[in-house]
C-alpha positions as CSV (number, residue, x, y, z in Angstrom):
1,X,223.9,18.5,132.3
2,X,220.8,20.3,131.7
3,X,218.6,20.5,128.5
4,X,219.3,24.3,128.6
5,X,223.5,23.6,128.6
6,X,225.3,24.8,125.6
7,X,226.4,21.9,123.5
8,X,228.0,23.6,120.6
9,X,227.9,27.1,118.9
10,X,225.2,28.6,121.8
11,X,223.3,25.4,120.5
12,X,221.2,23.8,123.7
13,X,219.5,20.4,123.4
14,X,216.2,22.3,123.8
15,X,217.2,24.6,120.7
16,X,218.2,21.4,119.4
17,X,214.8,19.9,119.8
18,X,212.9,23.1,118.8
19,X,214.8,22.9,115.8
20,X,213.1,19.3,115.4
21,X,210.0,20.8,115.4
22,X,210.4,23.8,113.7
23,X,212.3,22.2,110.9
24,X,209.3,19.5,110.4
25,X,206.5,22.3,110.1
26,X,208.3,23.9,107.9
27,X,208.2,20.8,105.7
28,X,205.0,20.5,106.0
29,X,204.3,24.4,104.8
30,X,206.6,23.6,101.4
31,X,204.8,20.4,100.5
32,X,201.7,21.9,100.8
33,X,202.4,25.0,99.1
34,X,204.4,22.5,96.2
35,X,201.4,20.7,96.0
36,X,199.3,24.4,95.2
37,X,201.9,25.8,92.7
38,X,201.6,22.5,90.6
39,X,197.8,21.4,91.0
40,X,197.1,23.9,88.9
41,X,198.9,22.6,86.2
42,X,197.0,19.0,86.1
43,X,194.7,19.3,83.5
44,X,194.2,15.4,82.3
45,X,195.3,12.0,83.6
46,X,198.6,12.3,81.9
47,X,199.6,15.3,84.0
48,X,198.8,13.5,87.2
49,X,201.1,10.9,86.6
50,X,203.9,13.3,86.0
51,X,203.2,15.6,88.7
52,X,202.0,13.1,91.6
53,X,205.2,10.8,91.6
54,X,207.1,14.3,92.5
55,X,204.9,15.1,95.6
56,X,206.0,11.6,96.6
57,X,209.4,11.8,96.0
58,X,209.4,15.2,98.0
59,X,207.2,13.5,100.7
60,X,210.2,11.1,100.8
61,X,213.2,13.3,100.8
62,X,211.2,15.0,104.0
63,X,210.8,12.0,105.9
64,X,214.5,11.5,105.6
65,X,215.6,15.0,106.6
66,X,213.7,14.3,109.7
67,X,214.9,11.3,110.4
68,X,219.1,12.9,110.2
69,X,217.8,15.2,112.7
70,X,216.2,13.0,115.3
71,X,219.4,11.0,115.0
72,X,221.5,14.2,116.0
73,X,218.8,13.9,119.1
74,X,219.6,10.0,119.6
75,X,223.4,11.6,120.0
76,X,222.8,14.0,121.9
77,X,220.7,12.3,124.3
78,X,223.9,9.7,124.5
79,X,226.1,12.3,125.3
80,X,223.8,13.8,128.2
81,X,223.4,10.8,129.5
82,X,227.0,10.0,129.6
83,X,228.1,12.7,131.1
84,X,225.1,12.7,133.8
85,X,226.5,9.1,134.4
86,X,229.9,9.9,134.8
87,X,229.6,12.8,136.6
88,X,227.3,10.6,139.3
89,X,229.1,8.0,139.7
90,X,231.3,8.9,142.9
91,X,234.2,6.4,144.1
92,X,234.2,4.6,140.9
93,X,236.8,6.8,139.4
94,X,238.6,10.1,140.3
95,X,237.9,13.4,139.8
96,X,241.1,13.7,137.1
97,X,240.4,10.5,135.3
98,X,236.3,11.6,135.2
99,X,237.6,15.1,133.4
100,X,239.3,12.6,131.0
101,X,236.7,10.6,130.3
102,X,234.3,13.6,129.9
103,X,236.6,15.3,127.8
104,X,237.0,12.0,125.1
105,X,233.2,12.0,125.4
106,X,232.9,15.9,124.4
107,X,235.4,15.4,121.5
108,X,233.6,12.6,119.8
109,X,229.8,13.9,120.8
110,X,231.5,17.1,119.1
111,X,232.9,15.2,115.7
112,X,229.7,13.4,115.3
113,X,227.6,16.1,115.8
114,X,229.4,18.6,113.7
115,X,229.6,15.6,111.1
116,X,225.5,15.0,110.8
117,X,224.9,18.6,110.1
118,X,227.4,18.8,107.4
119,X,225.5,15.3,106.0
120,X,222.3,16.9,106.5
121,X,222.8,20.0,104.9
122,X,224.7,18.6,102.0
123,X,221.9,16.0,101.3
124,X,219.3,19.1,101.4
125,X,221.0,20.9,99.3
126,X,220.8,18.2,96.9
127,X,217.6,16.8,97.2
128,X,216.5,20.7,96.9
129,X,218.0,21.0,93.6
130,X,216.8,17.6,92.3
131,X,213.5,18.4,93.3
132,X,213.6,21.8,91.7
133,X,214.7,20.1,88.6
134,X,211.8,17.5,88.6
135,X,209.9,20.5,89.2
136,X,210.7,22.2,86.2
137,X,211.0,18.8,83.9
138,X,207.4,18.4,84.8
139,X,206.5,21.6,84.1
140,X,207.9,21.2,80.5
141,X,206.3,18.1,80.1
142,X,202.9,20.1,80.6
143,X,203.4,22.4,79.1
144,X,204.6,20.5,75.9
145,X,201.5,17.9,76.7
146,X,198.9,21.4,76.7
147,X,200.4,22.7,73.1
148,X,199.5,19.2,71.6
């Protein structure tokens, strides 16, 4: 199998990879521009200690979205692998009960796969919300802090 294959949906493990990459620059780009929108709004000590624990919590939520993706990696590289083993390794089996074994392997590489992406988007969904929450909460805070 090569890193150009289709494993699922016209998805290769390049795309997959790029996807890694992409997906982590982009992160980058939204703390950085979460960081402008609300540095702004620190105008004392007080602010700062509503505001900074956010950033952090952000910083968090991105290192975990990265790490569900380079697990998808880790299970696609174990599928490759598998079937470049299987596929290689003549007189050990036949040619019916390789197709069998390959098969098995495709539908659980296939489960899994589709599994981690529903658990990824799900959990950044959520942690999008939440954040946009804290977001606003500390906004109000702020704002309430700047009217006294």
């Amino acid at each position: 199998m090569d890193k150009d294959d289709k494993l699922f949906k016209d998805t290769s493990f390049s795309d997959l990879m790029s996807d890694i990459y992409h997906n982590s620059k982009k992160k980058d780009r939204q703390i950085n521009q979460m960081i402008a929108q609300l540095q702004p709004l620190i105008k004392n000590a007080s602010d700062a200690t509503i505001i900074v624990p956010l950033i952090k919590e952000y910083m968090d939520i991105s290192v975990k979205n990265d790490d569900h993706l380079i697990k998808l990696a880790a299970i696609t590289q174990r599928y490759i692998s598998t079937k470049q083993t299987i596929s290689g390794a003549d007189g050990l089996m036949s040619d019916e009960e390789k197709k069998q074994l390959l098969s098995i392997a495709e539908q659980n590489y296939v489960s899994e796969l589709e599994d981690e992406i529903e658990e990824i988007k799900r959990k950044e969904d959520a942690e999008e919300r939440h954040m946009q929450d804290r977001v606003d909460q500390a906004k109000d805070k702020i704002s309430k802090n700047n009217d006294n």
